[in-house]
C-alpha positions, 0 to 999 in steps of 0.5 A, a space after each residue: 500500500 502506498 503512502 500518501 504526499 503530505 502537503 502542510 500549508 501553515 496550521 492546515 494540512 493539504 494531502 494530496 494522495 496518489 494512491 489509497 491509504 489510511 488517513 493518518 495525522 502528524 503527531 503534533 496536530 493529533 496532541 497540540 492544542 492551537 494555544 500550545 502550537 502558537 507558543 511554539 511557533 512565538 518562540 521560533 520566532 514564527 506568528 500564525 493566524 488561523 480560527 479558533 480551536 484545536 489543530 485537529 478541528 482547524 486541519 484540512 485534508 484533501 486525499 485524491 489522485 492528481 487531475 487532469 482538466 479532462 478527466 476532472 470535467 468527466 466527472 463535475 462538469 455541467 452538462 448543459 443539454 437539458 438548458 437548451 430551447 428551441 428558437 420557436 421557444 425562446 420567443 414563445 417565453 418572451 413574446 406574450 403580453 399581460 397587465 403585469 408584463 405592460 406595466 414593467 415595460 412603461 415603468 422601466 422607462 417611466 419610472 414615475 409610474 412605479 414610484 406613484 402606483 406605491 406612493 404611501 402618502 402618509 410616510 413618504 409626504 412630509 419627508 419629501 416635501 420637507 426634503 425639496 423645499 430645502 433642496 430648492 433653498 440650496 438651488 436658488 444661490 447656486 443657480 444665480 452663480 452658476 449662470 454667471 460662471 458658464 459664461 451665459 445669462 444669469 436667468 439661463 442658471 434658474 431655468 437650469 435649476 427648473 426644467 432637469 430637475 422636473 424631467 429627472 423626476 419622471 425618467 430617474 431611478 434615484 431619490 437622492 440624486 439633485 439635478 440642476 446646476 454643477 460646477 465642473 460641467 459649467 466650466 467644461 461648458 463655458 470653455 466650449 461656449 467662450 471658443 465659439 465666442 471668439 468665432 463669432 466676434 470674428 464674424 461680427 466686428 460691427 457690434 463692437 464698434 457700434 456700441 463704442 463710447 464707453 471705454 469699459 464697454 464689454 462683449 458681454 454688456 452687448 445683448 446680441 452677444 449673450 444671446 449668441 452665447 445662450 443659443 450655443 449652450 443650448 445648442 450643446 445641452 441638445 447634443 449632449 443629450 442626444 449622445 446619453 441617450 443613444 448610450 442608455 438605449 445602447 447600454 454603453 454605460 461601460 465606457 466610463 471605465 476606462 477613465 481612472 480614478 486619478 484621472 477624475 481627481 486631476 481632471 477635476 482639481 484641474 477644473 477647480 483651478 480654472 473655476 477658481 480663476 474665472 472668478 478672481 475678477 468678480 471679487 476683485 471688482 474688475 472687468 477682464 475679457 474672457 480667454 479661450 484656447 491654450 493657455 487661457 488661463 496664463 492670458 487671464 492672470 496676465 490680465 488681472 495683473 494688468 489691471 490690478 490698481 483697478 481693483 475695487 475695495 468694496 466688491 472684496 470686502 463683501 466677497 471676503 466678508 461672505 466666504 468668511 460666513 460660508 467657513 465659519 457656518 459650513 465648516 463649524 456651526 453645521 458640524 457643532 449642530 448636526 443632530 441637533 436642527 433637522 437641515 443644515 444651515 443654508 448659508 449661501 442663501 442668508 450670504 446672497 439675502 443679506 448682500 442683496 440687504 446691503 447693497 440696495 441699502 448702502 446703493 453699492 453699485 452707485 457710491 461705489 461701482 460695486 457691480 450687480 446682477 441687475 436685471 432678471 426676467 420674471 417669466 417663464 419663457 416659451 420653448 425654442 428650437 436650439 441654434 446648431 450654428 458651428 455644431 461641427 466644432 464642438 460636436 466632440 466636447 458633447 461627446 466628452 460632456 456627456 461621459 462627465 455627467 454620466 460618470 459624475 451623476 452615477 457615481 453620486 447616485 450609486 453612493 446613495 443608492 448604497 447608503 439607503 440600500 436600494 438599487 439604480 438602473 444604468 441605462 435608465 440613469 442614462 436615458 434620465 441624464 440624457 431626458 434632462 439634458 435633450 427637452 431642456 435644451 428647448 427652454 433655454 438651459 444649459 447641460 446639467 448634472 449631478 451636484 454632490 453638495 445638493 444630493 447629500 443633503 438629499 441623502 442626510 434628509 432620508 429622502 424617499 422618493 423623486 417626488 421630492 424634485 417637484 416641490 425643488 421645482 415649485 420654490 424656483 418657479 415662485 422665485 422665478 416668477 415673483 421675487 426674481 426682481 428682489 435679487 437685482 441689487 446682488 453684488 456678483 462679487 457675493 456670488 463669485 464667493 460662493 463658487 469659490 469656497 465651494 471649491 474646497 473640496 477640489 482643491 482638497 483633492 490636490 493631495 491626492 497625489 501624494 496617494 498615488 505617488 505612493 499606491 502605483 507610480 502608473 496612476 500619478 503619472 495619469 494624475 500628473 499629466 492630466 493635471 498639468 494639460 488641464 491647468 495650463 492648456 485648457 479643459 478640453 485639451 487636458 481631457 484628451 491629454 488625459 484619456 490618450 496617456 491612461 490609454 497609453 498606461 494600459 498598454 504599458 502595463 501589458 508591456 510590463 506584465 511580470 511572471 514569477 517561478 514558483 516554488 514552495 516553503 520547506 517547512 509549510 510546503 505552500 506553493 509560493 513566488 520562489 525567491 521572494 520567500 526565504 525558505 523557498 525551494 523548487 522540486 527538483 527537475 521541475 520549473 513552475 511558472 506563473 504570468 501575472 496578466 492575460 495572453 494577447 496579441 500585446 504581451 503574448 511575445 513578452 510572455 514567451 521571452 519572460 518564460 524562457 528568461 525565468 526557467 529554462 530557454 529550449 533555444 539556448 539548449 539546443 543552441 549549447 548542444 549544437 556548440 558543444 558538438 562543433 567544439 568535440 568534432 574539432 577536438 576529435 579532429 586535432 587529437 584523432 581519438 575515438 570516442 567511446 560510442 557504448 551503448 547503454 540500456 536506459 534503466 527505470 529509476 525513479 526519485 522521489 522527493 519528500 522531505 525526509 525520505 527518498 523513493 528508489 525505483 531500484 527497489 522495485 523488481 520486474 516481474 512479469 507476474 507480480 510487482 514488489 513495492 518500492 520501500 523508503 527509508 522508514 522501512 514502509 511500503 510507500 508505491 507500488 511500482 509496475 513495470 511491464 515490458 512495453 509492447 514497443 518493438 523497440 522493447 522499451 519499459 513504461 511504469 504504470 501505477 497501481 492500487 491508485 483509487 480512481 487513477 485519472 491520470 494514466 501515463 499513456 507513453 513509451 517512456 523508456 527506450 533505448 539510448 545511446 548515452 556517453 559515460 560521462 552522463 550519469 542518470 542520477 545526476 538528473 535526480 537532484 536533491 530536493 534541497 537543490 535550489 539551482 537557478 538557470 539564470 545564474 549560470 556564468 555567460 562569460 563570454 567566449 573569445 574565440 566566437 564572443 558567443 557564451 562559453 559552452 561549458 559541460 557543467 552549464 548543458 549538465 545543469 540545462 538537462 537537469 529539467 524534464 518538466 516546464 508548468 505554466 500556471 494559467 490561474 491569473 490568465 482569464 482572457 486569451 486570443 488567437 495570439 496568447 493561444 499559438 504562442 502556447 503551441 510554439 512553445 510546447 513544440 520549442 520544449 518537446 524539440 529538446 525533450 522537456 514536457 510542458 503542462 497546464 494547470 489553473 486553465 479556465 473554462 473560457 480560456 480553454 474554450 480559445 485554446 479549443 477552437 483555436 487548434 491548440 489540443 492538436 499540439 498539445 495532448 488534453 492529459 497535460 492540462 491539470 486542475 490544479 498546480 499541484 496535480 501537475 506537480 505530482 504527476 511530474 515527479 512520478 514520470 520516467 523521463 527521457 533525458 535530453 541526449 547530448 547529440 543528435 538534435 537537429 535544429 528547428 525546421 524552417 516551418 518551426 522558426 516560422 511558427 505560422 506567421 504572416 510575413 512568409 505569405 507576403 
């Protein structure tokens, strides 16, 4: 009976047995109680960490013979033939109608009819009409500030705060989630309507010089010129729009994966610093013309310094006296009362009232040139078509706004949706940003989004439905249409305060790149190079920046993807990257390699050279060999010496390599009628070693083994033949110690003076034939093509040319399913494909392998070298 392979990984216990035979425990884990085993493991100076309770209870056994992929999935796979329909009944199970049926459809696209059919008014009205009025309180400053910072009309941000947040209303799936105004989208958005700006200055000379006379006169104070600039921003909400909502019908919501985390953080302090900018003017009280294009940002402080001694005092004391009461509430008296008062304290409102107050108390713009908002319209306007003048120009920024509101906005209401543990349709959401943005574009706003201030209020209120937006929607009206007219005297430094502080977090975010620096040298290198081209070319060519050097890092990391040779620790045998581990060791003949990536066409070569490089190259064997003939034919020559040609007979040896006992196939006697087992050290039986004669015609042996429980592995190959092998090779110089850890890439590469090729030597070919298996590890590998899987074949081909095996453990269903269809099993035998990397293993170390004959290998044919590729078809 033969003795199962023990495998101790930490406090647990992995046997893997090749043949039957009584479970049996280690004597400290039959006696040692978990405390007793960690005092032991402290004072070796060891720490362990497992789950309470004794060795025994904590100690898990696996006792099987080694898999292949083939055999295993024989016995587990699903079949999936009772799965499959017909085509006639598929679309009898989707093509019915019922009320239930209906009712899912129109409320998965008009969710509204789902929130109002299971409206409970007595526990969701106070709370939502409670939650909108505050929400509609917050709207009112950001939208007055906002108009101004997208570069339009002041009353463009009201209606910004009207018509999306009602639409969301009947498309969005989110109850949190406050549509309107948002400080990124704005300045993205004013970029592209200040560059169509200049466009049409060009066009339009006239107006300017037709309104000469006043020598502060601005584009800005000419009406023709604001209504350009509100067309346009329509003109791009429609867009924007339109794309959202071919992503939500196409499900497309993907994309915005491909934008990292440290992109959005640099793209959006970058924005902040451009918001920031766009504002200094306003608190300062001067008049400076709106840049666009690169480096507008260096144009418009070269212009704030120009005309700095125009500065005026008064605008900056109320913009510092505001930001001043926006900290001190925000930052302290909300967080010293939260708790305590239902809602936040709304401090930007009380700032815009009380400056309102004072400047039409203290006549500011009179006495002392404070610029105001003055005029707002009091009525709702009719809907209009959008202008689609110059689309073609900035076409591209609706793309790009597009992918901000959505990744923005989704992100806000996933963090919700986790908060108050419900779920958000992504394509709906798509659909709903896209609603918002394409109907409002017909009454005069500009693209909106998400803003995070608004919607965490929403969430800290408990908000229960999106009914709460109506009510949000009913407070901007009234103010629309009856106290507009009371915020004229608003000094727009008052307003340029607010959207600075509420910069805060932005700038906060600054710091982030220390994190990245430190987490993925990849990732500050997005942060840096986004940041830079946003802050000093402009928002759009940053963007682009941005995505192309993200992009550009992907493909660098499957450039750089790393592949380890595993081993395993002596004392836990835990199959670990070898070297990296202190006590590593690898078994003897065997290579075990592990790549750190998918295989495709982009790393596939890269895979192939690391392989080679970490275990052992069949180039370079073969190229040694044919070396060292050259070299013994030219010594043979000079001396005229024969060489003595005795033939040996290939005798079945096998070593097994356990720590602490070794296996010699010598032990085991051929017989034809019955077998006698193999004894190791102890004295036990340990395998029952068979060997029959072949029924080769060459007369060669095979082992096979016995008394295996379920054998699912069979070798099913002529092992042994006959060889001609010189005196100088002895077999058991293949069988190395298990404590050998030689490693190929440490041989000497002196070079050679006679060619300035390696030196040749016998102890390197000596060292080189020593491996009769190479293992590649597919575990991390969940993504292959037609690339990754040839490479694989080559390979196999590239090793069995010098007789080295190549398994497969770890292979996934999916990969194999390429390797499959792409011709993969044609070359390489389905019996080298294990579960698992110790099954492979296992198996290695049993196998009768021919060694690698010092002569006689011919070179790789030229179907070989060309391995199929393209270029000898040209």
């Amino acid at each position: 009976m033969s003795r199962p392979v023990h495998k101790k990984i930490g406090l647990k216990q992995v046997r893997i047995a090749t043949s039957s035979g009584r479970h049996s425990m280690s004597a400290s884990m039959r006696s040692g109680s978990l405390d007793a085993s960690a005092a032991a493991a402290k004072k070796g100076g060891r720490r362990f960490s497992c789950p309470p309770g004794t060795l025994v209870e904590s100690a898990v056994t696996i006792k099987r013979a080694p898999f292949t992929q083939t055999a295993f999935d024989e016995i587990h796979l699903k079949s999936d033939d009772h799965e499959k329909k017909t085509l006639s009944e598929k679309l009898r199970s989707k093509c019915y109608c019922s009320r239930q049926k209906l009712f899912k459809f129109f409320a998965a696209y008009l969710p509204i009819i789902k929130v109002l059919r299971y409206y409970n008014i007595k526990d969701f009205l106070v709370t939502d009409i409670l939650a909108g009025v505050t929400i509609g309180i917050l709207h009112i400053p950001q939208a007055l500030a906002f108009g101004l910072l997208t570069s339009v009309k002041i009353e463009n941000g009201l209606y910004t705060s009207v018509w999306p947040v009602i639409l969301y209303v009947l498309f969005g799936t989110s109850a949190h989630v406050s549509m309107g105004t948002s400080a990124v989208i704005c300045i993205v958005t004013a970029a592209v309507v200040d560059r169509q700006a200049d466009i049409f200055k060009l066009e339009n000379p006239h107006l300017m010089s037709n309104a000469t006379g006043n020598g502060t006169l601005l584009w800005e104070d000419i009406p023709e010129f604001m209504d350009f600039k509100e067309a346009t921003a329509m003109g791009i909400a429609f867009f924007t729009g339109m794309i959202l909502m071919t992503m939500g019908v196409l499900k497309l919501g993907f994309i915005t994966a491909y934008l990292s985390d440290s992109f959005f953080s640099a793209f959006t302090s970058g924005a902040g610093v451009h918001i920031a900018t766009s504002q200094i003017p306003a608190i300062l009280g001067l008049k400076v013309p709106r840049f666009s294009g690169v480096f507008k940002i260096v144009k418009t402080y070269s212009a704030i310094f120009g005309a700095i001694s125009a500065a005026n005092v008064a605008a900056l004391i109320i913009a510092l006296l505001s930001m001043i009461a926006i900290l001190f509430v925000k930052d302290y008296l909300n967080e010293k009362l939260k708790g305590k008062i239902p809602i936040p304290i709304p401090v930007e409102l009380l700032v815009v009232i009380v400056a309102t107050i004072v400047s039409y108390a203290g006549n500011l713009s009179g006495n002392f040139g404070v610029d105001i908002v003055e005029s707002i319209p009091n009525t709702i306007p009719a809907p209009v078509m959008p202008v689609f003048d110059g689309v073609e120009t900035y076409i591209v920024d609706c793309f790009v706004l597009a992918i901000l509101i959505f990744a923005n906005t989704i992100a806000m209401a996933k963090i919700c949706a986790k908060r108050h543990n419900y779920e958000v349709d992504d394509s709906q959401e798509l659909i709903a940003y896209g609603m918002c943005n394409f109907a409002s574009s017909f009454l005069r706003c500009f693209p909106s989004a998400v803003a995070p201030p608004r919607t965490m209020v929403a969430s800290a209120m408990n908000t229960k439905t999106t009914v709460c937006g109506v009510f949000s929607t009913a407070l901007l009206i009234l103010l629309i249409l009856v106290m507009s007219t009371l915020f004229e005297p608003l000094p727009k430094s008052a307003l340029a305060a607010i959207i600075f502080i509420s910069l805060k977090g932005l700038f906060i975010q600054l710091k982030d790149c220390v994190k990245f620096w430190h987490v993925n040298k990849i990732d500050f290198v997005i942060w840096f190079f986004t940041l830079f081209s946003v802050v000093f070319l402009d928002i759009d060519f940053g963007l682009g920046i941005g995505v192309v050097v993200s992009l550009i890092t992907v493909v660098f990391q499957a450039q750089f993807a790393r592949g380890y040779r595993l081993g395993r620790t002596m004392k836990d045998v835990t199959v670990v990257e070898h070297k990296k581990y202190a006590d590593s060791i690898e078994t003897s003949g065997i290579k075990v390699y592990r790549f750190h990536s998918n295989l495709f066409f982009a790393n596939a070569e890269i895979f192939r050279t690391a392989l080679y490089r970490t275990t052992v190259n069949p180039r370079k064997i073969l190229k040694f060999i044919k070396k060292q003939e050259r070299l013994k034919a030219k010594e043979e020559k000079s001396r005229k010496s024969q060489v003595d040609g005795e033939s040996y007979m290939y005798k079945p040896e096998i070593t097994m390599e356990i720590p602490g006992i070794t296996v010699n196939g010598d032990n085991a006697k051929v017989n034809e009628n019955k077998s006698e087992p193999a004894t190791i050290s102890n004295g036990r039986e340990f395998m029952r070693l068979e060997s029959t004669p072949s029924t080769a015609s060459n007369g060669s042996y095979k082992g096979s083994l016995v008394g295996i429980d379920n054998p699912v592995y069979t070798n099913k190959e002529d092992q042994f033949s006959t060889l001609d092998i010189p005196q100088e090779y002895n077999l058991n110089r293949r069988n190395m110690s298990i404590a050998t850890i030689t490693t190929i890439g440490s041989l000497d590469e002196s070079i050679d003076p006679e060619d300035g090729q390696e030196v040749v030597t016998e102890e390197k070919i000596r060292r080189l034939r020593r491996i009769h298996h190479v293992i590649i590890d597919l575990s991390t590998c969940n993504y292959m093509d037609i690339s990754g899987a040839n490479v694989i074949s080559h390979i196999f081909k590239e090793y069995a040319h010098v007789n080295i095996k190549v398994f497969l453990s770890n292979v996934s269903y999916d990969v194999r399913q390429t390797m499959h269809f792409a011709g993969v099993f044609d070359t390489i035998p389905k019996d080298n494909i294990f579960v698992d990397v110790l099954d492979a293993i296992a198996v290695a170390k049993l196998e009768m392998v021919v060694p690698i004959p010092e002569e006689g290998l011919e070179d790789f044919t030229i179907e070989e070298a060309a391995e199929d590729k393209y270029v000898t078809n040209i």
